[in-house]
N, CA, C and O atoms as CSV, one atom per row, in Angstrom:
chain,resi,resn,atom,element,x,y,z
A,1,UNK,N,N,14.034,7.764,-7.404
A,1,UNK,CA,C,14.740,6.534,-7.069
A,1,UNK,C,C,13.869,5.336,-7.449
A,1,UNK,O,O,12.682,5.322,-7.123
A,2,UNK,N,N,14.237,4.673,-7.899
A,2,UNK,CA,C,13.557,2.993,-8.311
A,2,UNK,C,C,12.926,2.143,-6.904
A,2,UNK,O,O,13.497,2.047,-5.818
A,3,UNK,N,N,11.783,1.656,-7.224
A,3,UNK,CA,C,10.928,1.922,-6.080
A,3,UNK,C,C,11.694,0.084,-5.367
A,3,UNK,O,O,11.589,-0.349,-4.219
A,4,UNK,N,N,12.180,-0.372,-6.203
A,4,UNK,CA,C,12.748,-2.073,-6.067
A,4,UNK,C,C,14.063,-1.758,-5.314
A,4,UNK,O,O,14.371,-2.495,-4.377
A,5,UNK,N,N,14.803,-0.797,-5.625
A,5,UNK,CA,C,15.880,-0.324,-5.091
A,5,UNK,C,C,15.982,0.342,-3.529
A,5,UNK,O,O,16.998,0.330,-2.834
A,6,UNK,N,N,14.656,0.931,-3.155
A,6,UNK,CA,C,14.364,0.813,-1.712
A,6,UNK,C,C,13.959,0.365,-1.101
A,6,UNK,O,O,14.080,0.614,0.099
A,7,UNK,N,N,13.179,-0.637,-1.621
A,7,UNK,CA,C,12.587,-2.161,-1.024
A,7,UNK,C,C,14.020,-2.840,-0.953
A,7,UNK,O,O,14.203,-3.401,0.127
A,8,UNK,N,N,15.056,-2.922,-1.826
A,8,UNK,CA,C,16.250,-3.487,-1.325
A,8,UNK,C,C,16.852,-3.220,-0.237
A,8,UNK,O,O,17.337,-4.114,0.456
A,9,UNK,N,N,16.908,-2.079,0.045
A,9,UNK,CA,C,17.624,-1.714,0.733
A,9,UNK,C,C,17.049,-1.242,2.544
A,9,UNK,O,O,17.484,-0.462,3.391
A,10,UNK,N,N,15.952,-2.144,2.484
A,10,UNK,CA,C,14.822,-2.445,4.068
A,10,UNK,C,C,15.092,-3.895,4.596
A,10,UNK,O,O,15.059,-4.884,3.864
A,11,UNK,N,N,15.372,-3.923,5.993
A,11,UNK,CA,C,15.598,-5.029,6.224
A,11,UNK,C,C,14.480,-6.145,6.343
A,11,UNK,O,O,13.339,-5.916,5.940
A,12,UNK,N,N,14.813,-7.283,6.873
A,12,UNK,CA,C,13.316,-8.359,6.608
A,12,UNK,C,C,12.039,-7.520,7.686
A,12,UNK,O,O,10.835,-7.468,7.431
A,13,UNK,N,N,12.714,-6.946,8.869
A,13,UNK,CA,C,11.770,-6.321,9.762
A,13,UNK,C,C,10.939,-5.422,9.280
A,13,UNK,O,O,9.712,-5.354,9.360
A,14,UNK,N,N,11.783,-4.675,8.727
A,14,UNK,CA,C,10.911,-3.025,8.020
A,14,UNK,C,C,10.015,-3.349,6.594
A,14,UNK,O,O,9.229,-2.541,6.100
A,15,UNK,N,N,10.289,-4.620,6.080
A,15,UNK,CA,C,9.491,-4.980,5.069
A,15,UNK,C,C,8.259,-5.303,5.435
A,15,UNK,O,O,7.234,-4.794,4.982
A,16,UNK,N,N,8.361,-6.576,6.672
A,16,UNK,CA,C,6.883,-6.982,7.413
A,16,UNK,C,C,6.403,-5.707,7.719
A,16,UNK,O,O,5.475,-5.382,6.979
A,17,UNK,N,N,6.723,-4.848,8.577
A,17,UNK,CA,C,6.545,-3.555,9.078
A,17,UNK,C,C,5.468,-2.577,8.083
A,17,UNK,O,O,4.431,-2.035,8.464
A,18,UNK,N,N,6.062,-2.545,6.728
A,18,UNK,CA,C,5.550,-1.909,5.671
A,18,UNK,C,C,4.345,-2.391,5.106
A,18,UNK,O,O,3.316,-1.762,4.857
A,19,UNK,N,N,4.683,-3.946,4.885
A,19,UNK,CA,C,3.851,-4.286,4.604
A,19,UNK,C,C,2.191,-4.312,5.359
A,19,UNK,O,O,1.123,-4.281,4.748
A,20,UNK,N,N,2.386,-4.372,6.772
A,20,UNK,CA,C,1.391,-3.901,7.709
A,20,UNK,C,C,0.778,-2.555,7.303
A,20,UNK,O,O,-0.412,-2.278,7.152
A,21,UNK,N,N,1.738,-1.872,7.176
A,21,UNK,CA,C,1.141,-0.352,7.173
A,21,UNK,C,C,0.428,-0.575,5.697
A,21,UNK,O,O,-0.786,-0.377,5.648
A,22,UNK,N,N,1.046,-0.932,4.621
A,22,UNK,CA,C,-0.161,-0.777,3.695
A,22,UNK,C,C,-1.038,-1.490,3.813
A,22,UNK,O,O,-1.957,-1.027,3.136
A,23,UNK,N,N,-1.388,-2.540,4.367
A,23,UNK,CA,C,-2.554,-3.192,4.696
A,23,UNK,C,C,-3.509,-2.457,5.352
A,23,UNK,O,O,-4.634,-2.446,4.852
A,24,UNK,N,N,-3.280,-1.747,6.515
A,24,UNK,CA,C,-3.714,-1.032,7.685
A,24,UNK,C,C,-4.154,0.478,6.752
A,24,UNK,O,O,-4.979,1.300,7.150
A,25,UNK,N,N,-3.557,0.551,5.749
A,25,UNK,CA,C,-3.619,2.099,5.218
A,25,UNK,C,C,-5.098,1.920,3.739
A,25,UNK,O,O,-5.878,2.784,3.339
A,26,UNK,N,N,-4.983,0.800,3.405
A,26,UNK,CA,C,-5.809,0.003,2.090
A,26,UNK,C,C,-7.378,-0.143,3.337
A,26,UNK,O,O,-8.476,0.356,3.089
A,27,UNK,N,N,-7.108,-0.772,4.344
A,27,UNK,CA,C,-8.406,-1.446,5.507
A,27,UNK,C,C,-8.818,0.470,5.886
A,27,UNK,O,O,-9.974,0.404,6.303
A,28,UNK,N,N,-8.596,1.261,5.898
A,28,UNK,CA,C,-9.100,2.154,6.047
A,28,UNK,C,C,-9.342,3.169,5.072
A,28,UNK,O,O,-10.351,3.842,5.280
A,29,UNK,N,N,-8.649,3.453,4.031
A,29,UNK,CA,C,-9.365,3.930,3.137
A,29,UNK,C,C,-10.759,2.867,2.447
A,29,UNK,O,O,-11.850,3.300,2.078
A,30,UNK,N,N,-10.279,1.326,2.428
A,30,UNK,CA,C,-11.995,1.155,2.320
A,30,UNK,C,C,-13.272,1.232,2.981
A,30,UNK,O,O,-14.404,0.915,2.616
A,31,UNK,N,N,-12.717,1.837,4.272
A,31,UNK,CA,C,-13.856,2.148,4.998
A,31,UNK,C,C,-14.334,3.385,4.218
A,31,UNK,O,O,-15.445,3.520,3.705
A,32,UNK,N,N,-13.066,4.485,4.210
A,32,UNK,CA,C,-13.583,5.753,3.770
A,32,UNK,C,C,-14.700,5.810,2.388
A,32,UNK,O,O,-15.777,6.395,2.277
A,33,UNK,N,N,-14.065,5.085,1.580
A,33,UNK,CA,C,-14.894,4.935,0.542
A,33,UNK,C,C,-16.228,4.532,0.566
A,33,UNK,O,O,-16.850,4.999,-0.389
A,34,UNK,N,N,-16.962,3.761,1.387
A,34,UNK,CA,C,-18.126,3.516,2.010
A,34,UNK,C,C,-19.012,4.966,2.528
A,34,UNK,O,O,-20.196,5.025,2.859
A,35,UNK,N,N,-18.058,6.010,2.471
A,35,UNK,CA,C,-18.927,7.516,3.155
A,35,UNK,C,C,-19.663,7.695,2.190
A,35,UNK,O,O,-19.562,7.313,1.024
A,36,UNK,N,N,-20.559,8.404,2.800
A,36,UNK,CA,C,-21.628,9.096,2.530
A,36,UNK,C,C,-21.533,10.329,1.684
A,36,UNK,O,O,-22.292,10.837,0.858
A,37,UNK,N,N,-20.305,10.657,2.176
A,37,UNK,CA,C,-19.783,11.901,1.537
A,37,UNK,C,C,-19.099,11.463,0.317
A,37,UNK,O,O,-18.125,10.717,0.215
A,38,UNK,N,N,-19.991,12.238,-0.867
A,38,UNK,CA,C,-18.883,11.792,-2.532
A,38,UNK,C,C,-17.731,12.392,-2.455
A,38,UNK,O,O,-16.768,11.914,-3.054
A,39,UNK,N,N,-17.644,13.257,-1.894
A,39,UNK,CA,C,-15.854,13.877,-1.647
A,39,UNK,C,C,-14.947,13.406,-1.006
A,39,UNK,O,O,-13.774,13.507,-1.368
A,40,UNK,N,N,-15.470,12.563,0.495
A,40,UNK,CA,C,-14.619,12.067,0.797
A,40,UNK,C,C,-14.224,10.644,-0.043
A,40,UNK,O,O,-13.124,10.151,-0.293
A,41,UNK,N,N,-15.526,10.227,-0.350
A,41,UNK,CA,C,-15.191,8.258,-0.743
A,41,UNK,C,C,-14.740,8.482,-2.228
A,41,UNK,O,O,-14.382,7.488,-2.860
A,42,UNK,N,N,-14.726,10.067,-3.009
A,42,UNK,CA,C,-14.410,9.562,-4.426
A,42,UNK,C,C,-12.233,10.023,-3.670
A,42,UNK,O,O,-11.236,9.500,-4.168
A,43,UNK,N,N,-12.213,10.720,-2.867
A,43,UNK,CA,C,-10.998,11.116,-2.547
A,43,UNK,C,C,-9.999,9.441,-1.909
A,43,UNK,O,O,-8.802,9.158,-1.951
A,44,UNK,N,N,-11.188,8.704,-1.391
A,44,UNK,CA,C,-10.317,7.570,-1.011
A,44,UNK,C,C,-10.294,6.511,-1.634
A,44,UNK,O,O,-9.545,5.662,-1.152
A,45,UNK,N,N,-10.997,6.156,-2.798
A,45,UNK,CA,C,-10.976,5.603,-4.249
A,45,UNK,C,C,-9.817,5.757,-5.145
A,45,UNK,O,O,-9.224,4.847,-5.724
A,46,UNK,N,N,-9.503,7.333,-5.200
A,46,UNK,CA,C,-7.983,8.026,-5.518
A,46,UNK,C,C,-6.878,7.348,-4.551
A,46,UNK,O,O,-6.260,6.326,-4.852
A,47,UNK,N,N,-6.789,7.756,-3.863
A,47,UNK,CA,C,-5.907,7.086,-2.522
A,47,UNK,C,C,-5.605,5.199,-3.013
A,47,UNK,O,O,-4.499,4.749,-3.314
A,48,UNK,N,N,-6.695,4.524,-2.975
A,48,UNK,CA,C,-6.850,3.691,-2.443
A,48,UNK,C,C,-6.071,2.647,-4.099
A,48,UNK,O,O,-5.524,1.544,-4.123
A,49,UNK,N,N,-6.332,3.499,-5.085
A,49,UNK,CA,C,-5.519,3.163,-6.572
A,49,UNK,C,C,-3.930,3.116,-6.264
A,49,UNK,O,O,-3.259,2.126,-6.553
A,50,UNK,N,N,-3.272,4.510,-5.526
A,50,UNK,CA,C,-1.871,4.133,-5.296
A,50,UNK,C,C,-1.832,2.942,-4.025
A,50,UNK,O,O,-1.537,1.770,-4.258
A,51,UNK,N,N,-2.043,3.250,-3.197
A,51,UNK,CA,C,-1.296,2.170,-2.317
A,51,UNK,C,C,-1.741,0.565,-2.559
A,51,UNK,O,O,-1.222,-0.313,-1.870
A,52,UNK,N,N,-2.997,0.166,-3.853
A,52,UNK,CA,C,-3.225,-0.959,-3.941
A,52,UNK,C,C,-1.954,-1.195,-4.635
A,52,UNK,O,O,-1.359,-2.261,-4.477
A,53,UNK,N,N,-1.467,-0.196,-5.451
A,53,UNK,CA,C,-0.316,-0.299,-6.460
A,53,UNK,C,C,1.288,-0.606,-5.849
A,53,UNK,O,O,2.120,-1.312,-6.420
A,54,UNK,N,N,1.490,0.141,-4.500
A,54,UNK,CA,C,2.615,-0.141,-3.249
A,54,UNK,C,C,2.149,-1.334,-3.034
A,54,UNK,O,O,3.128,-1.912,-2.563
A,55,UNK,N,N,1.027,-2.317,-3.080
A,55,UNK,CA,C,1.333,-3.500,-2.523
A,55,UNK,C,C,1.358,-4.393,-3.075
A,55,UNK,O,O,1.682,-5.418,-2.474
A,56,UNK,N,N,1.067,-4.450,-4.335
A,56,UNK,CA,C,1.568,-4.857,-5.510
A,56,UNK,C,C,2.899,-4.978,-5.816
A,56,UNK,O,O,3.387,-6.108,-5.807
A,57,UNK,N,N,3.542,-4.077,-6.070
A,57,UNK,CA,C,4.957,-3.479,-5.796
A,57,UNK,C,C,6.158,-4.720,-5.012
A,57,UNK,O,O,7.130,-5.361,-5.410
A,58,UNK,N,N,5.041,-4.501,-3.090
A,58,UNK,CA,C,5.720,-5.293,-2.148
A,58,UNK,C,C,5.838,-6.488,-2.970
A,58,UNK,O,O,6.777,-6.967,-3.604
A,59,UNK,N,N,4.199,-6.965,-2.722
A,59,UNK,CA,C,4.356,-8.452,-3.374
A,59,UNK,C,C,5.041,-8.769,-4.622
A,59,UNK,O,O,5.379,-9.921,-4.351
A,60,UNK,N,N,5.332,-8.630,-5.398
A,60,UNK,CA,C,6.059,-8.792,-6.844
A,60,UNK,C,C,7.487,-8.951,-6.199
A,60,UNK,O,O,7.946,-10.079,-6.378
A,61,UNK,N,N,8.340,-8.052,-5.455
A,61,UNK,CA,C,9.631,-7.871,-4.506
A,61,UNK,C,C,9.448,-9.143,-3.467
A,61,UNK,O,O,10.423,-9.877,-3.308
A,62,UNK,N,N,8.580,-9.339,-2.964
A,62,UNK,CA,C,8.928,-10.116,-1.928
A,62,UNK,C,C,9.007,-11.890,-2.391
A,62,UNK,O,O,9.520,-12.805,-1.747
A,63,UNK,N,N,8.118,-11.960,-4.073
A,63,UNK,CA,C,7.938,-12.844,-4.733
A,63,UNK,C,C,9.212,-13.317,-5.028
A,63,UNK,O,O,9.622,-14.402,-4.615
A,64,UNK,N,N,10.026,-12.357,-5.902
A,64,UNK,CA,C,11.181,-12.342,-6.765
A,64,UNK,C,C,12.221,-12.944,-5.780
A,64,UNK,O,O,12.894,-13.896,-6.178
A,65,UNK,N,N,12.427,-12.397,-4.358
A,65,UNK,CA,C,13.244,-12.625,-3.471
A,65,UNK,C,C,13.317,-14.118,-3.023
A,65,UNK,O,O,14.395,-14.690,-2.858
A,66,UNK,N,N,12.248,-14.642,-2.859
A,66,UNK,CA,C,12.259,-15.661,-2.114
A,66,UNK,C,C,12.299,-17.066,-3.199
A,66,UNK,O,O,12.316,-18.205,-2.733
């Protein structure tokens, strides 16, 4: 499904909502990445490429909208 097409279809609540969670989800994988452990911080480096990309996403959608 087209990722603009389910951002359409979230109301203004569940957008703020989302948008929290990827914030909240980005603020903790950069902690992870700070480990000590190369497995965990190269695993949340991976991670941390998609959801910078979901908020990107938001913002570009929430740009266009308003």
């Amino acid at each position: 499904m087209n990722k603009v097409h389910e951002l359409e279809k979230m109301t203004e609540e569940e957008l703020v909502e989302y948008g929290r969670f990827i914030e909240a989800t980005i603020s903790s994988l950069l902690i992870e990445s700070k480990s000590s452990s190369p497995t965990r911080s190269n695993q949340a480096g991976m991670r941390l490429d998609f959801w910078d990309k979901k908020q990107r996403e938001l913002n570009d959608f929430l740009y266009k909208k308003a």
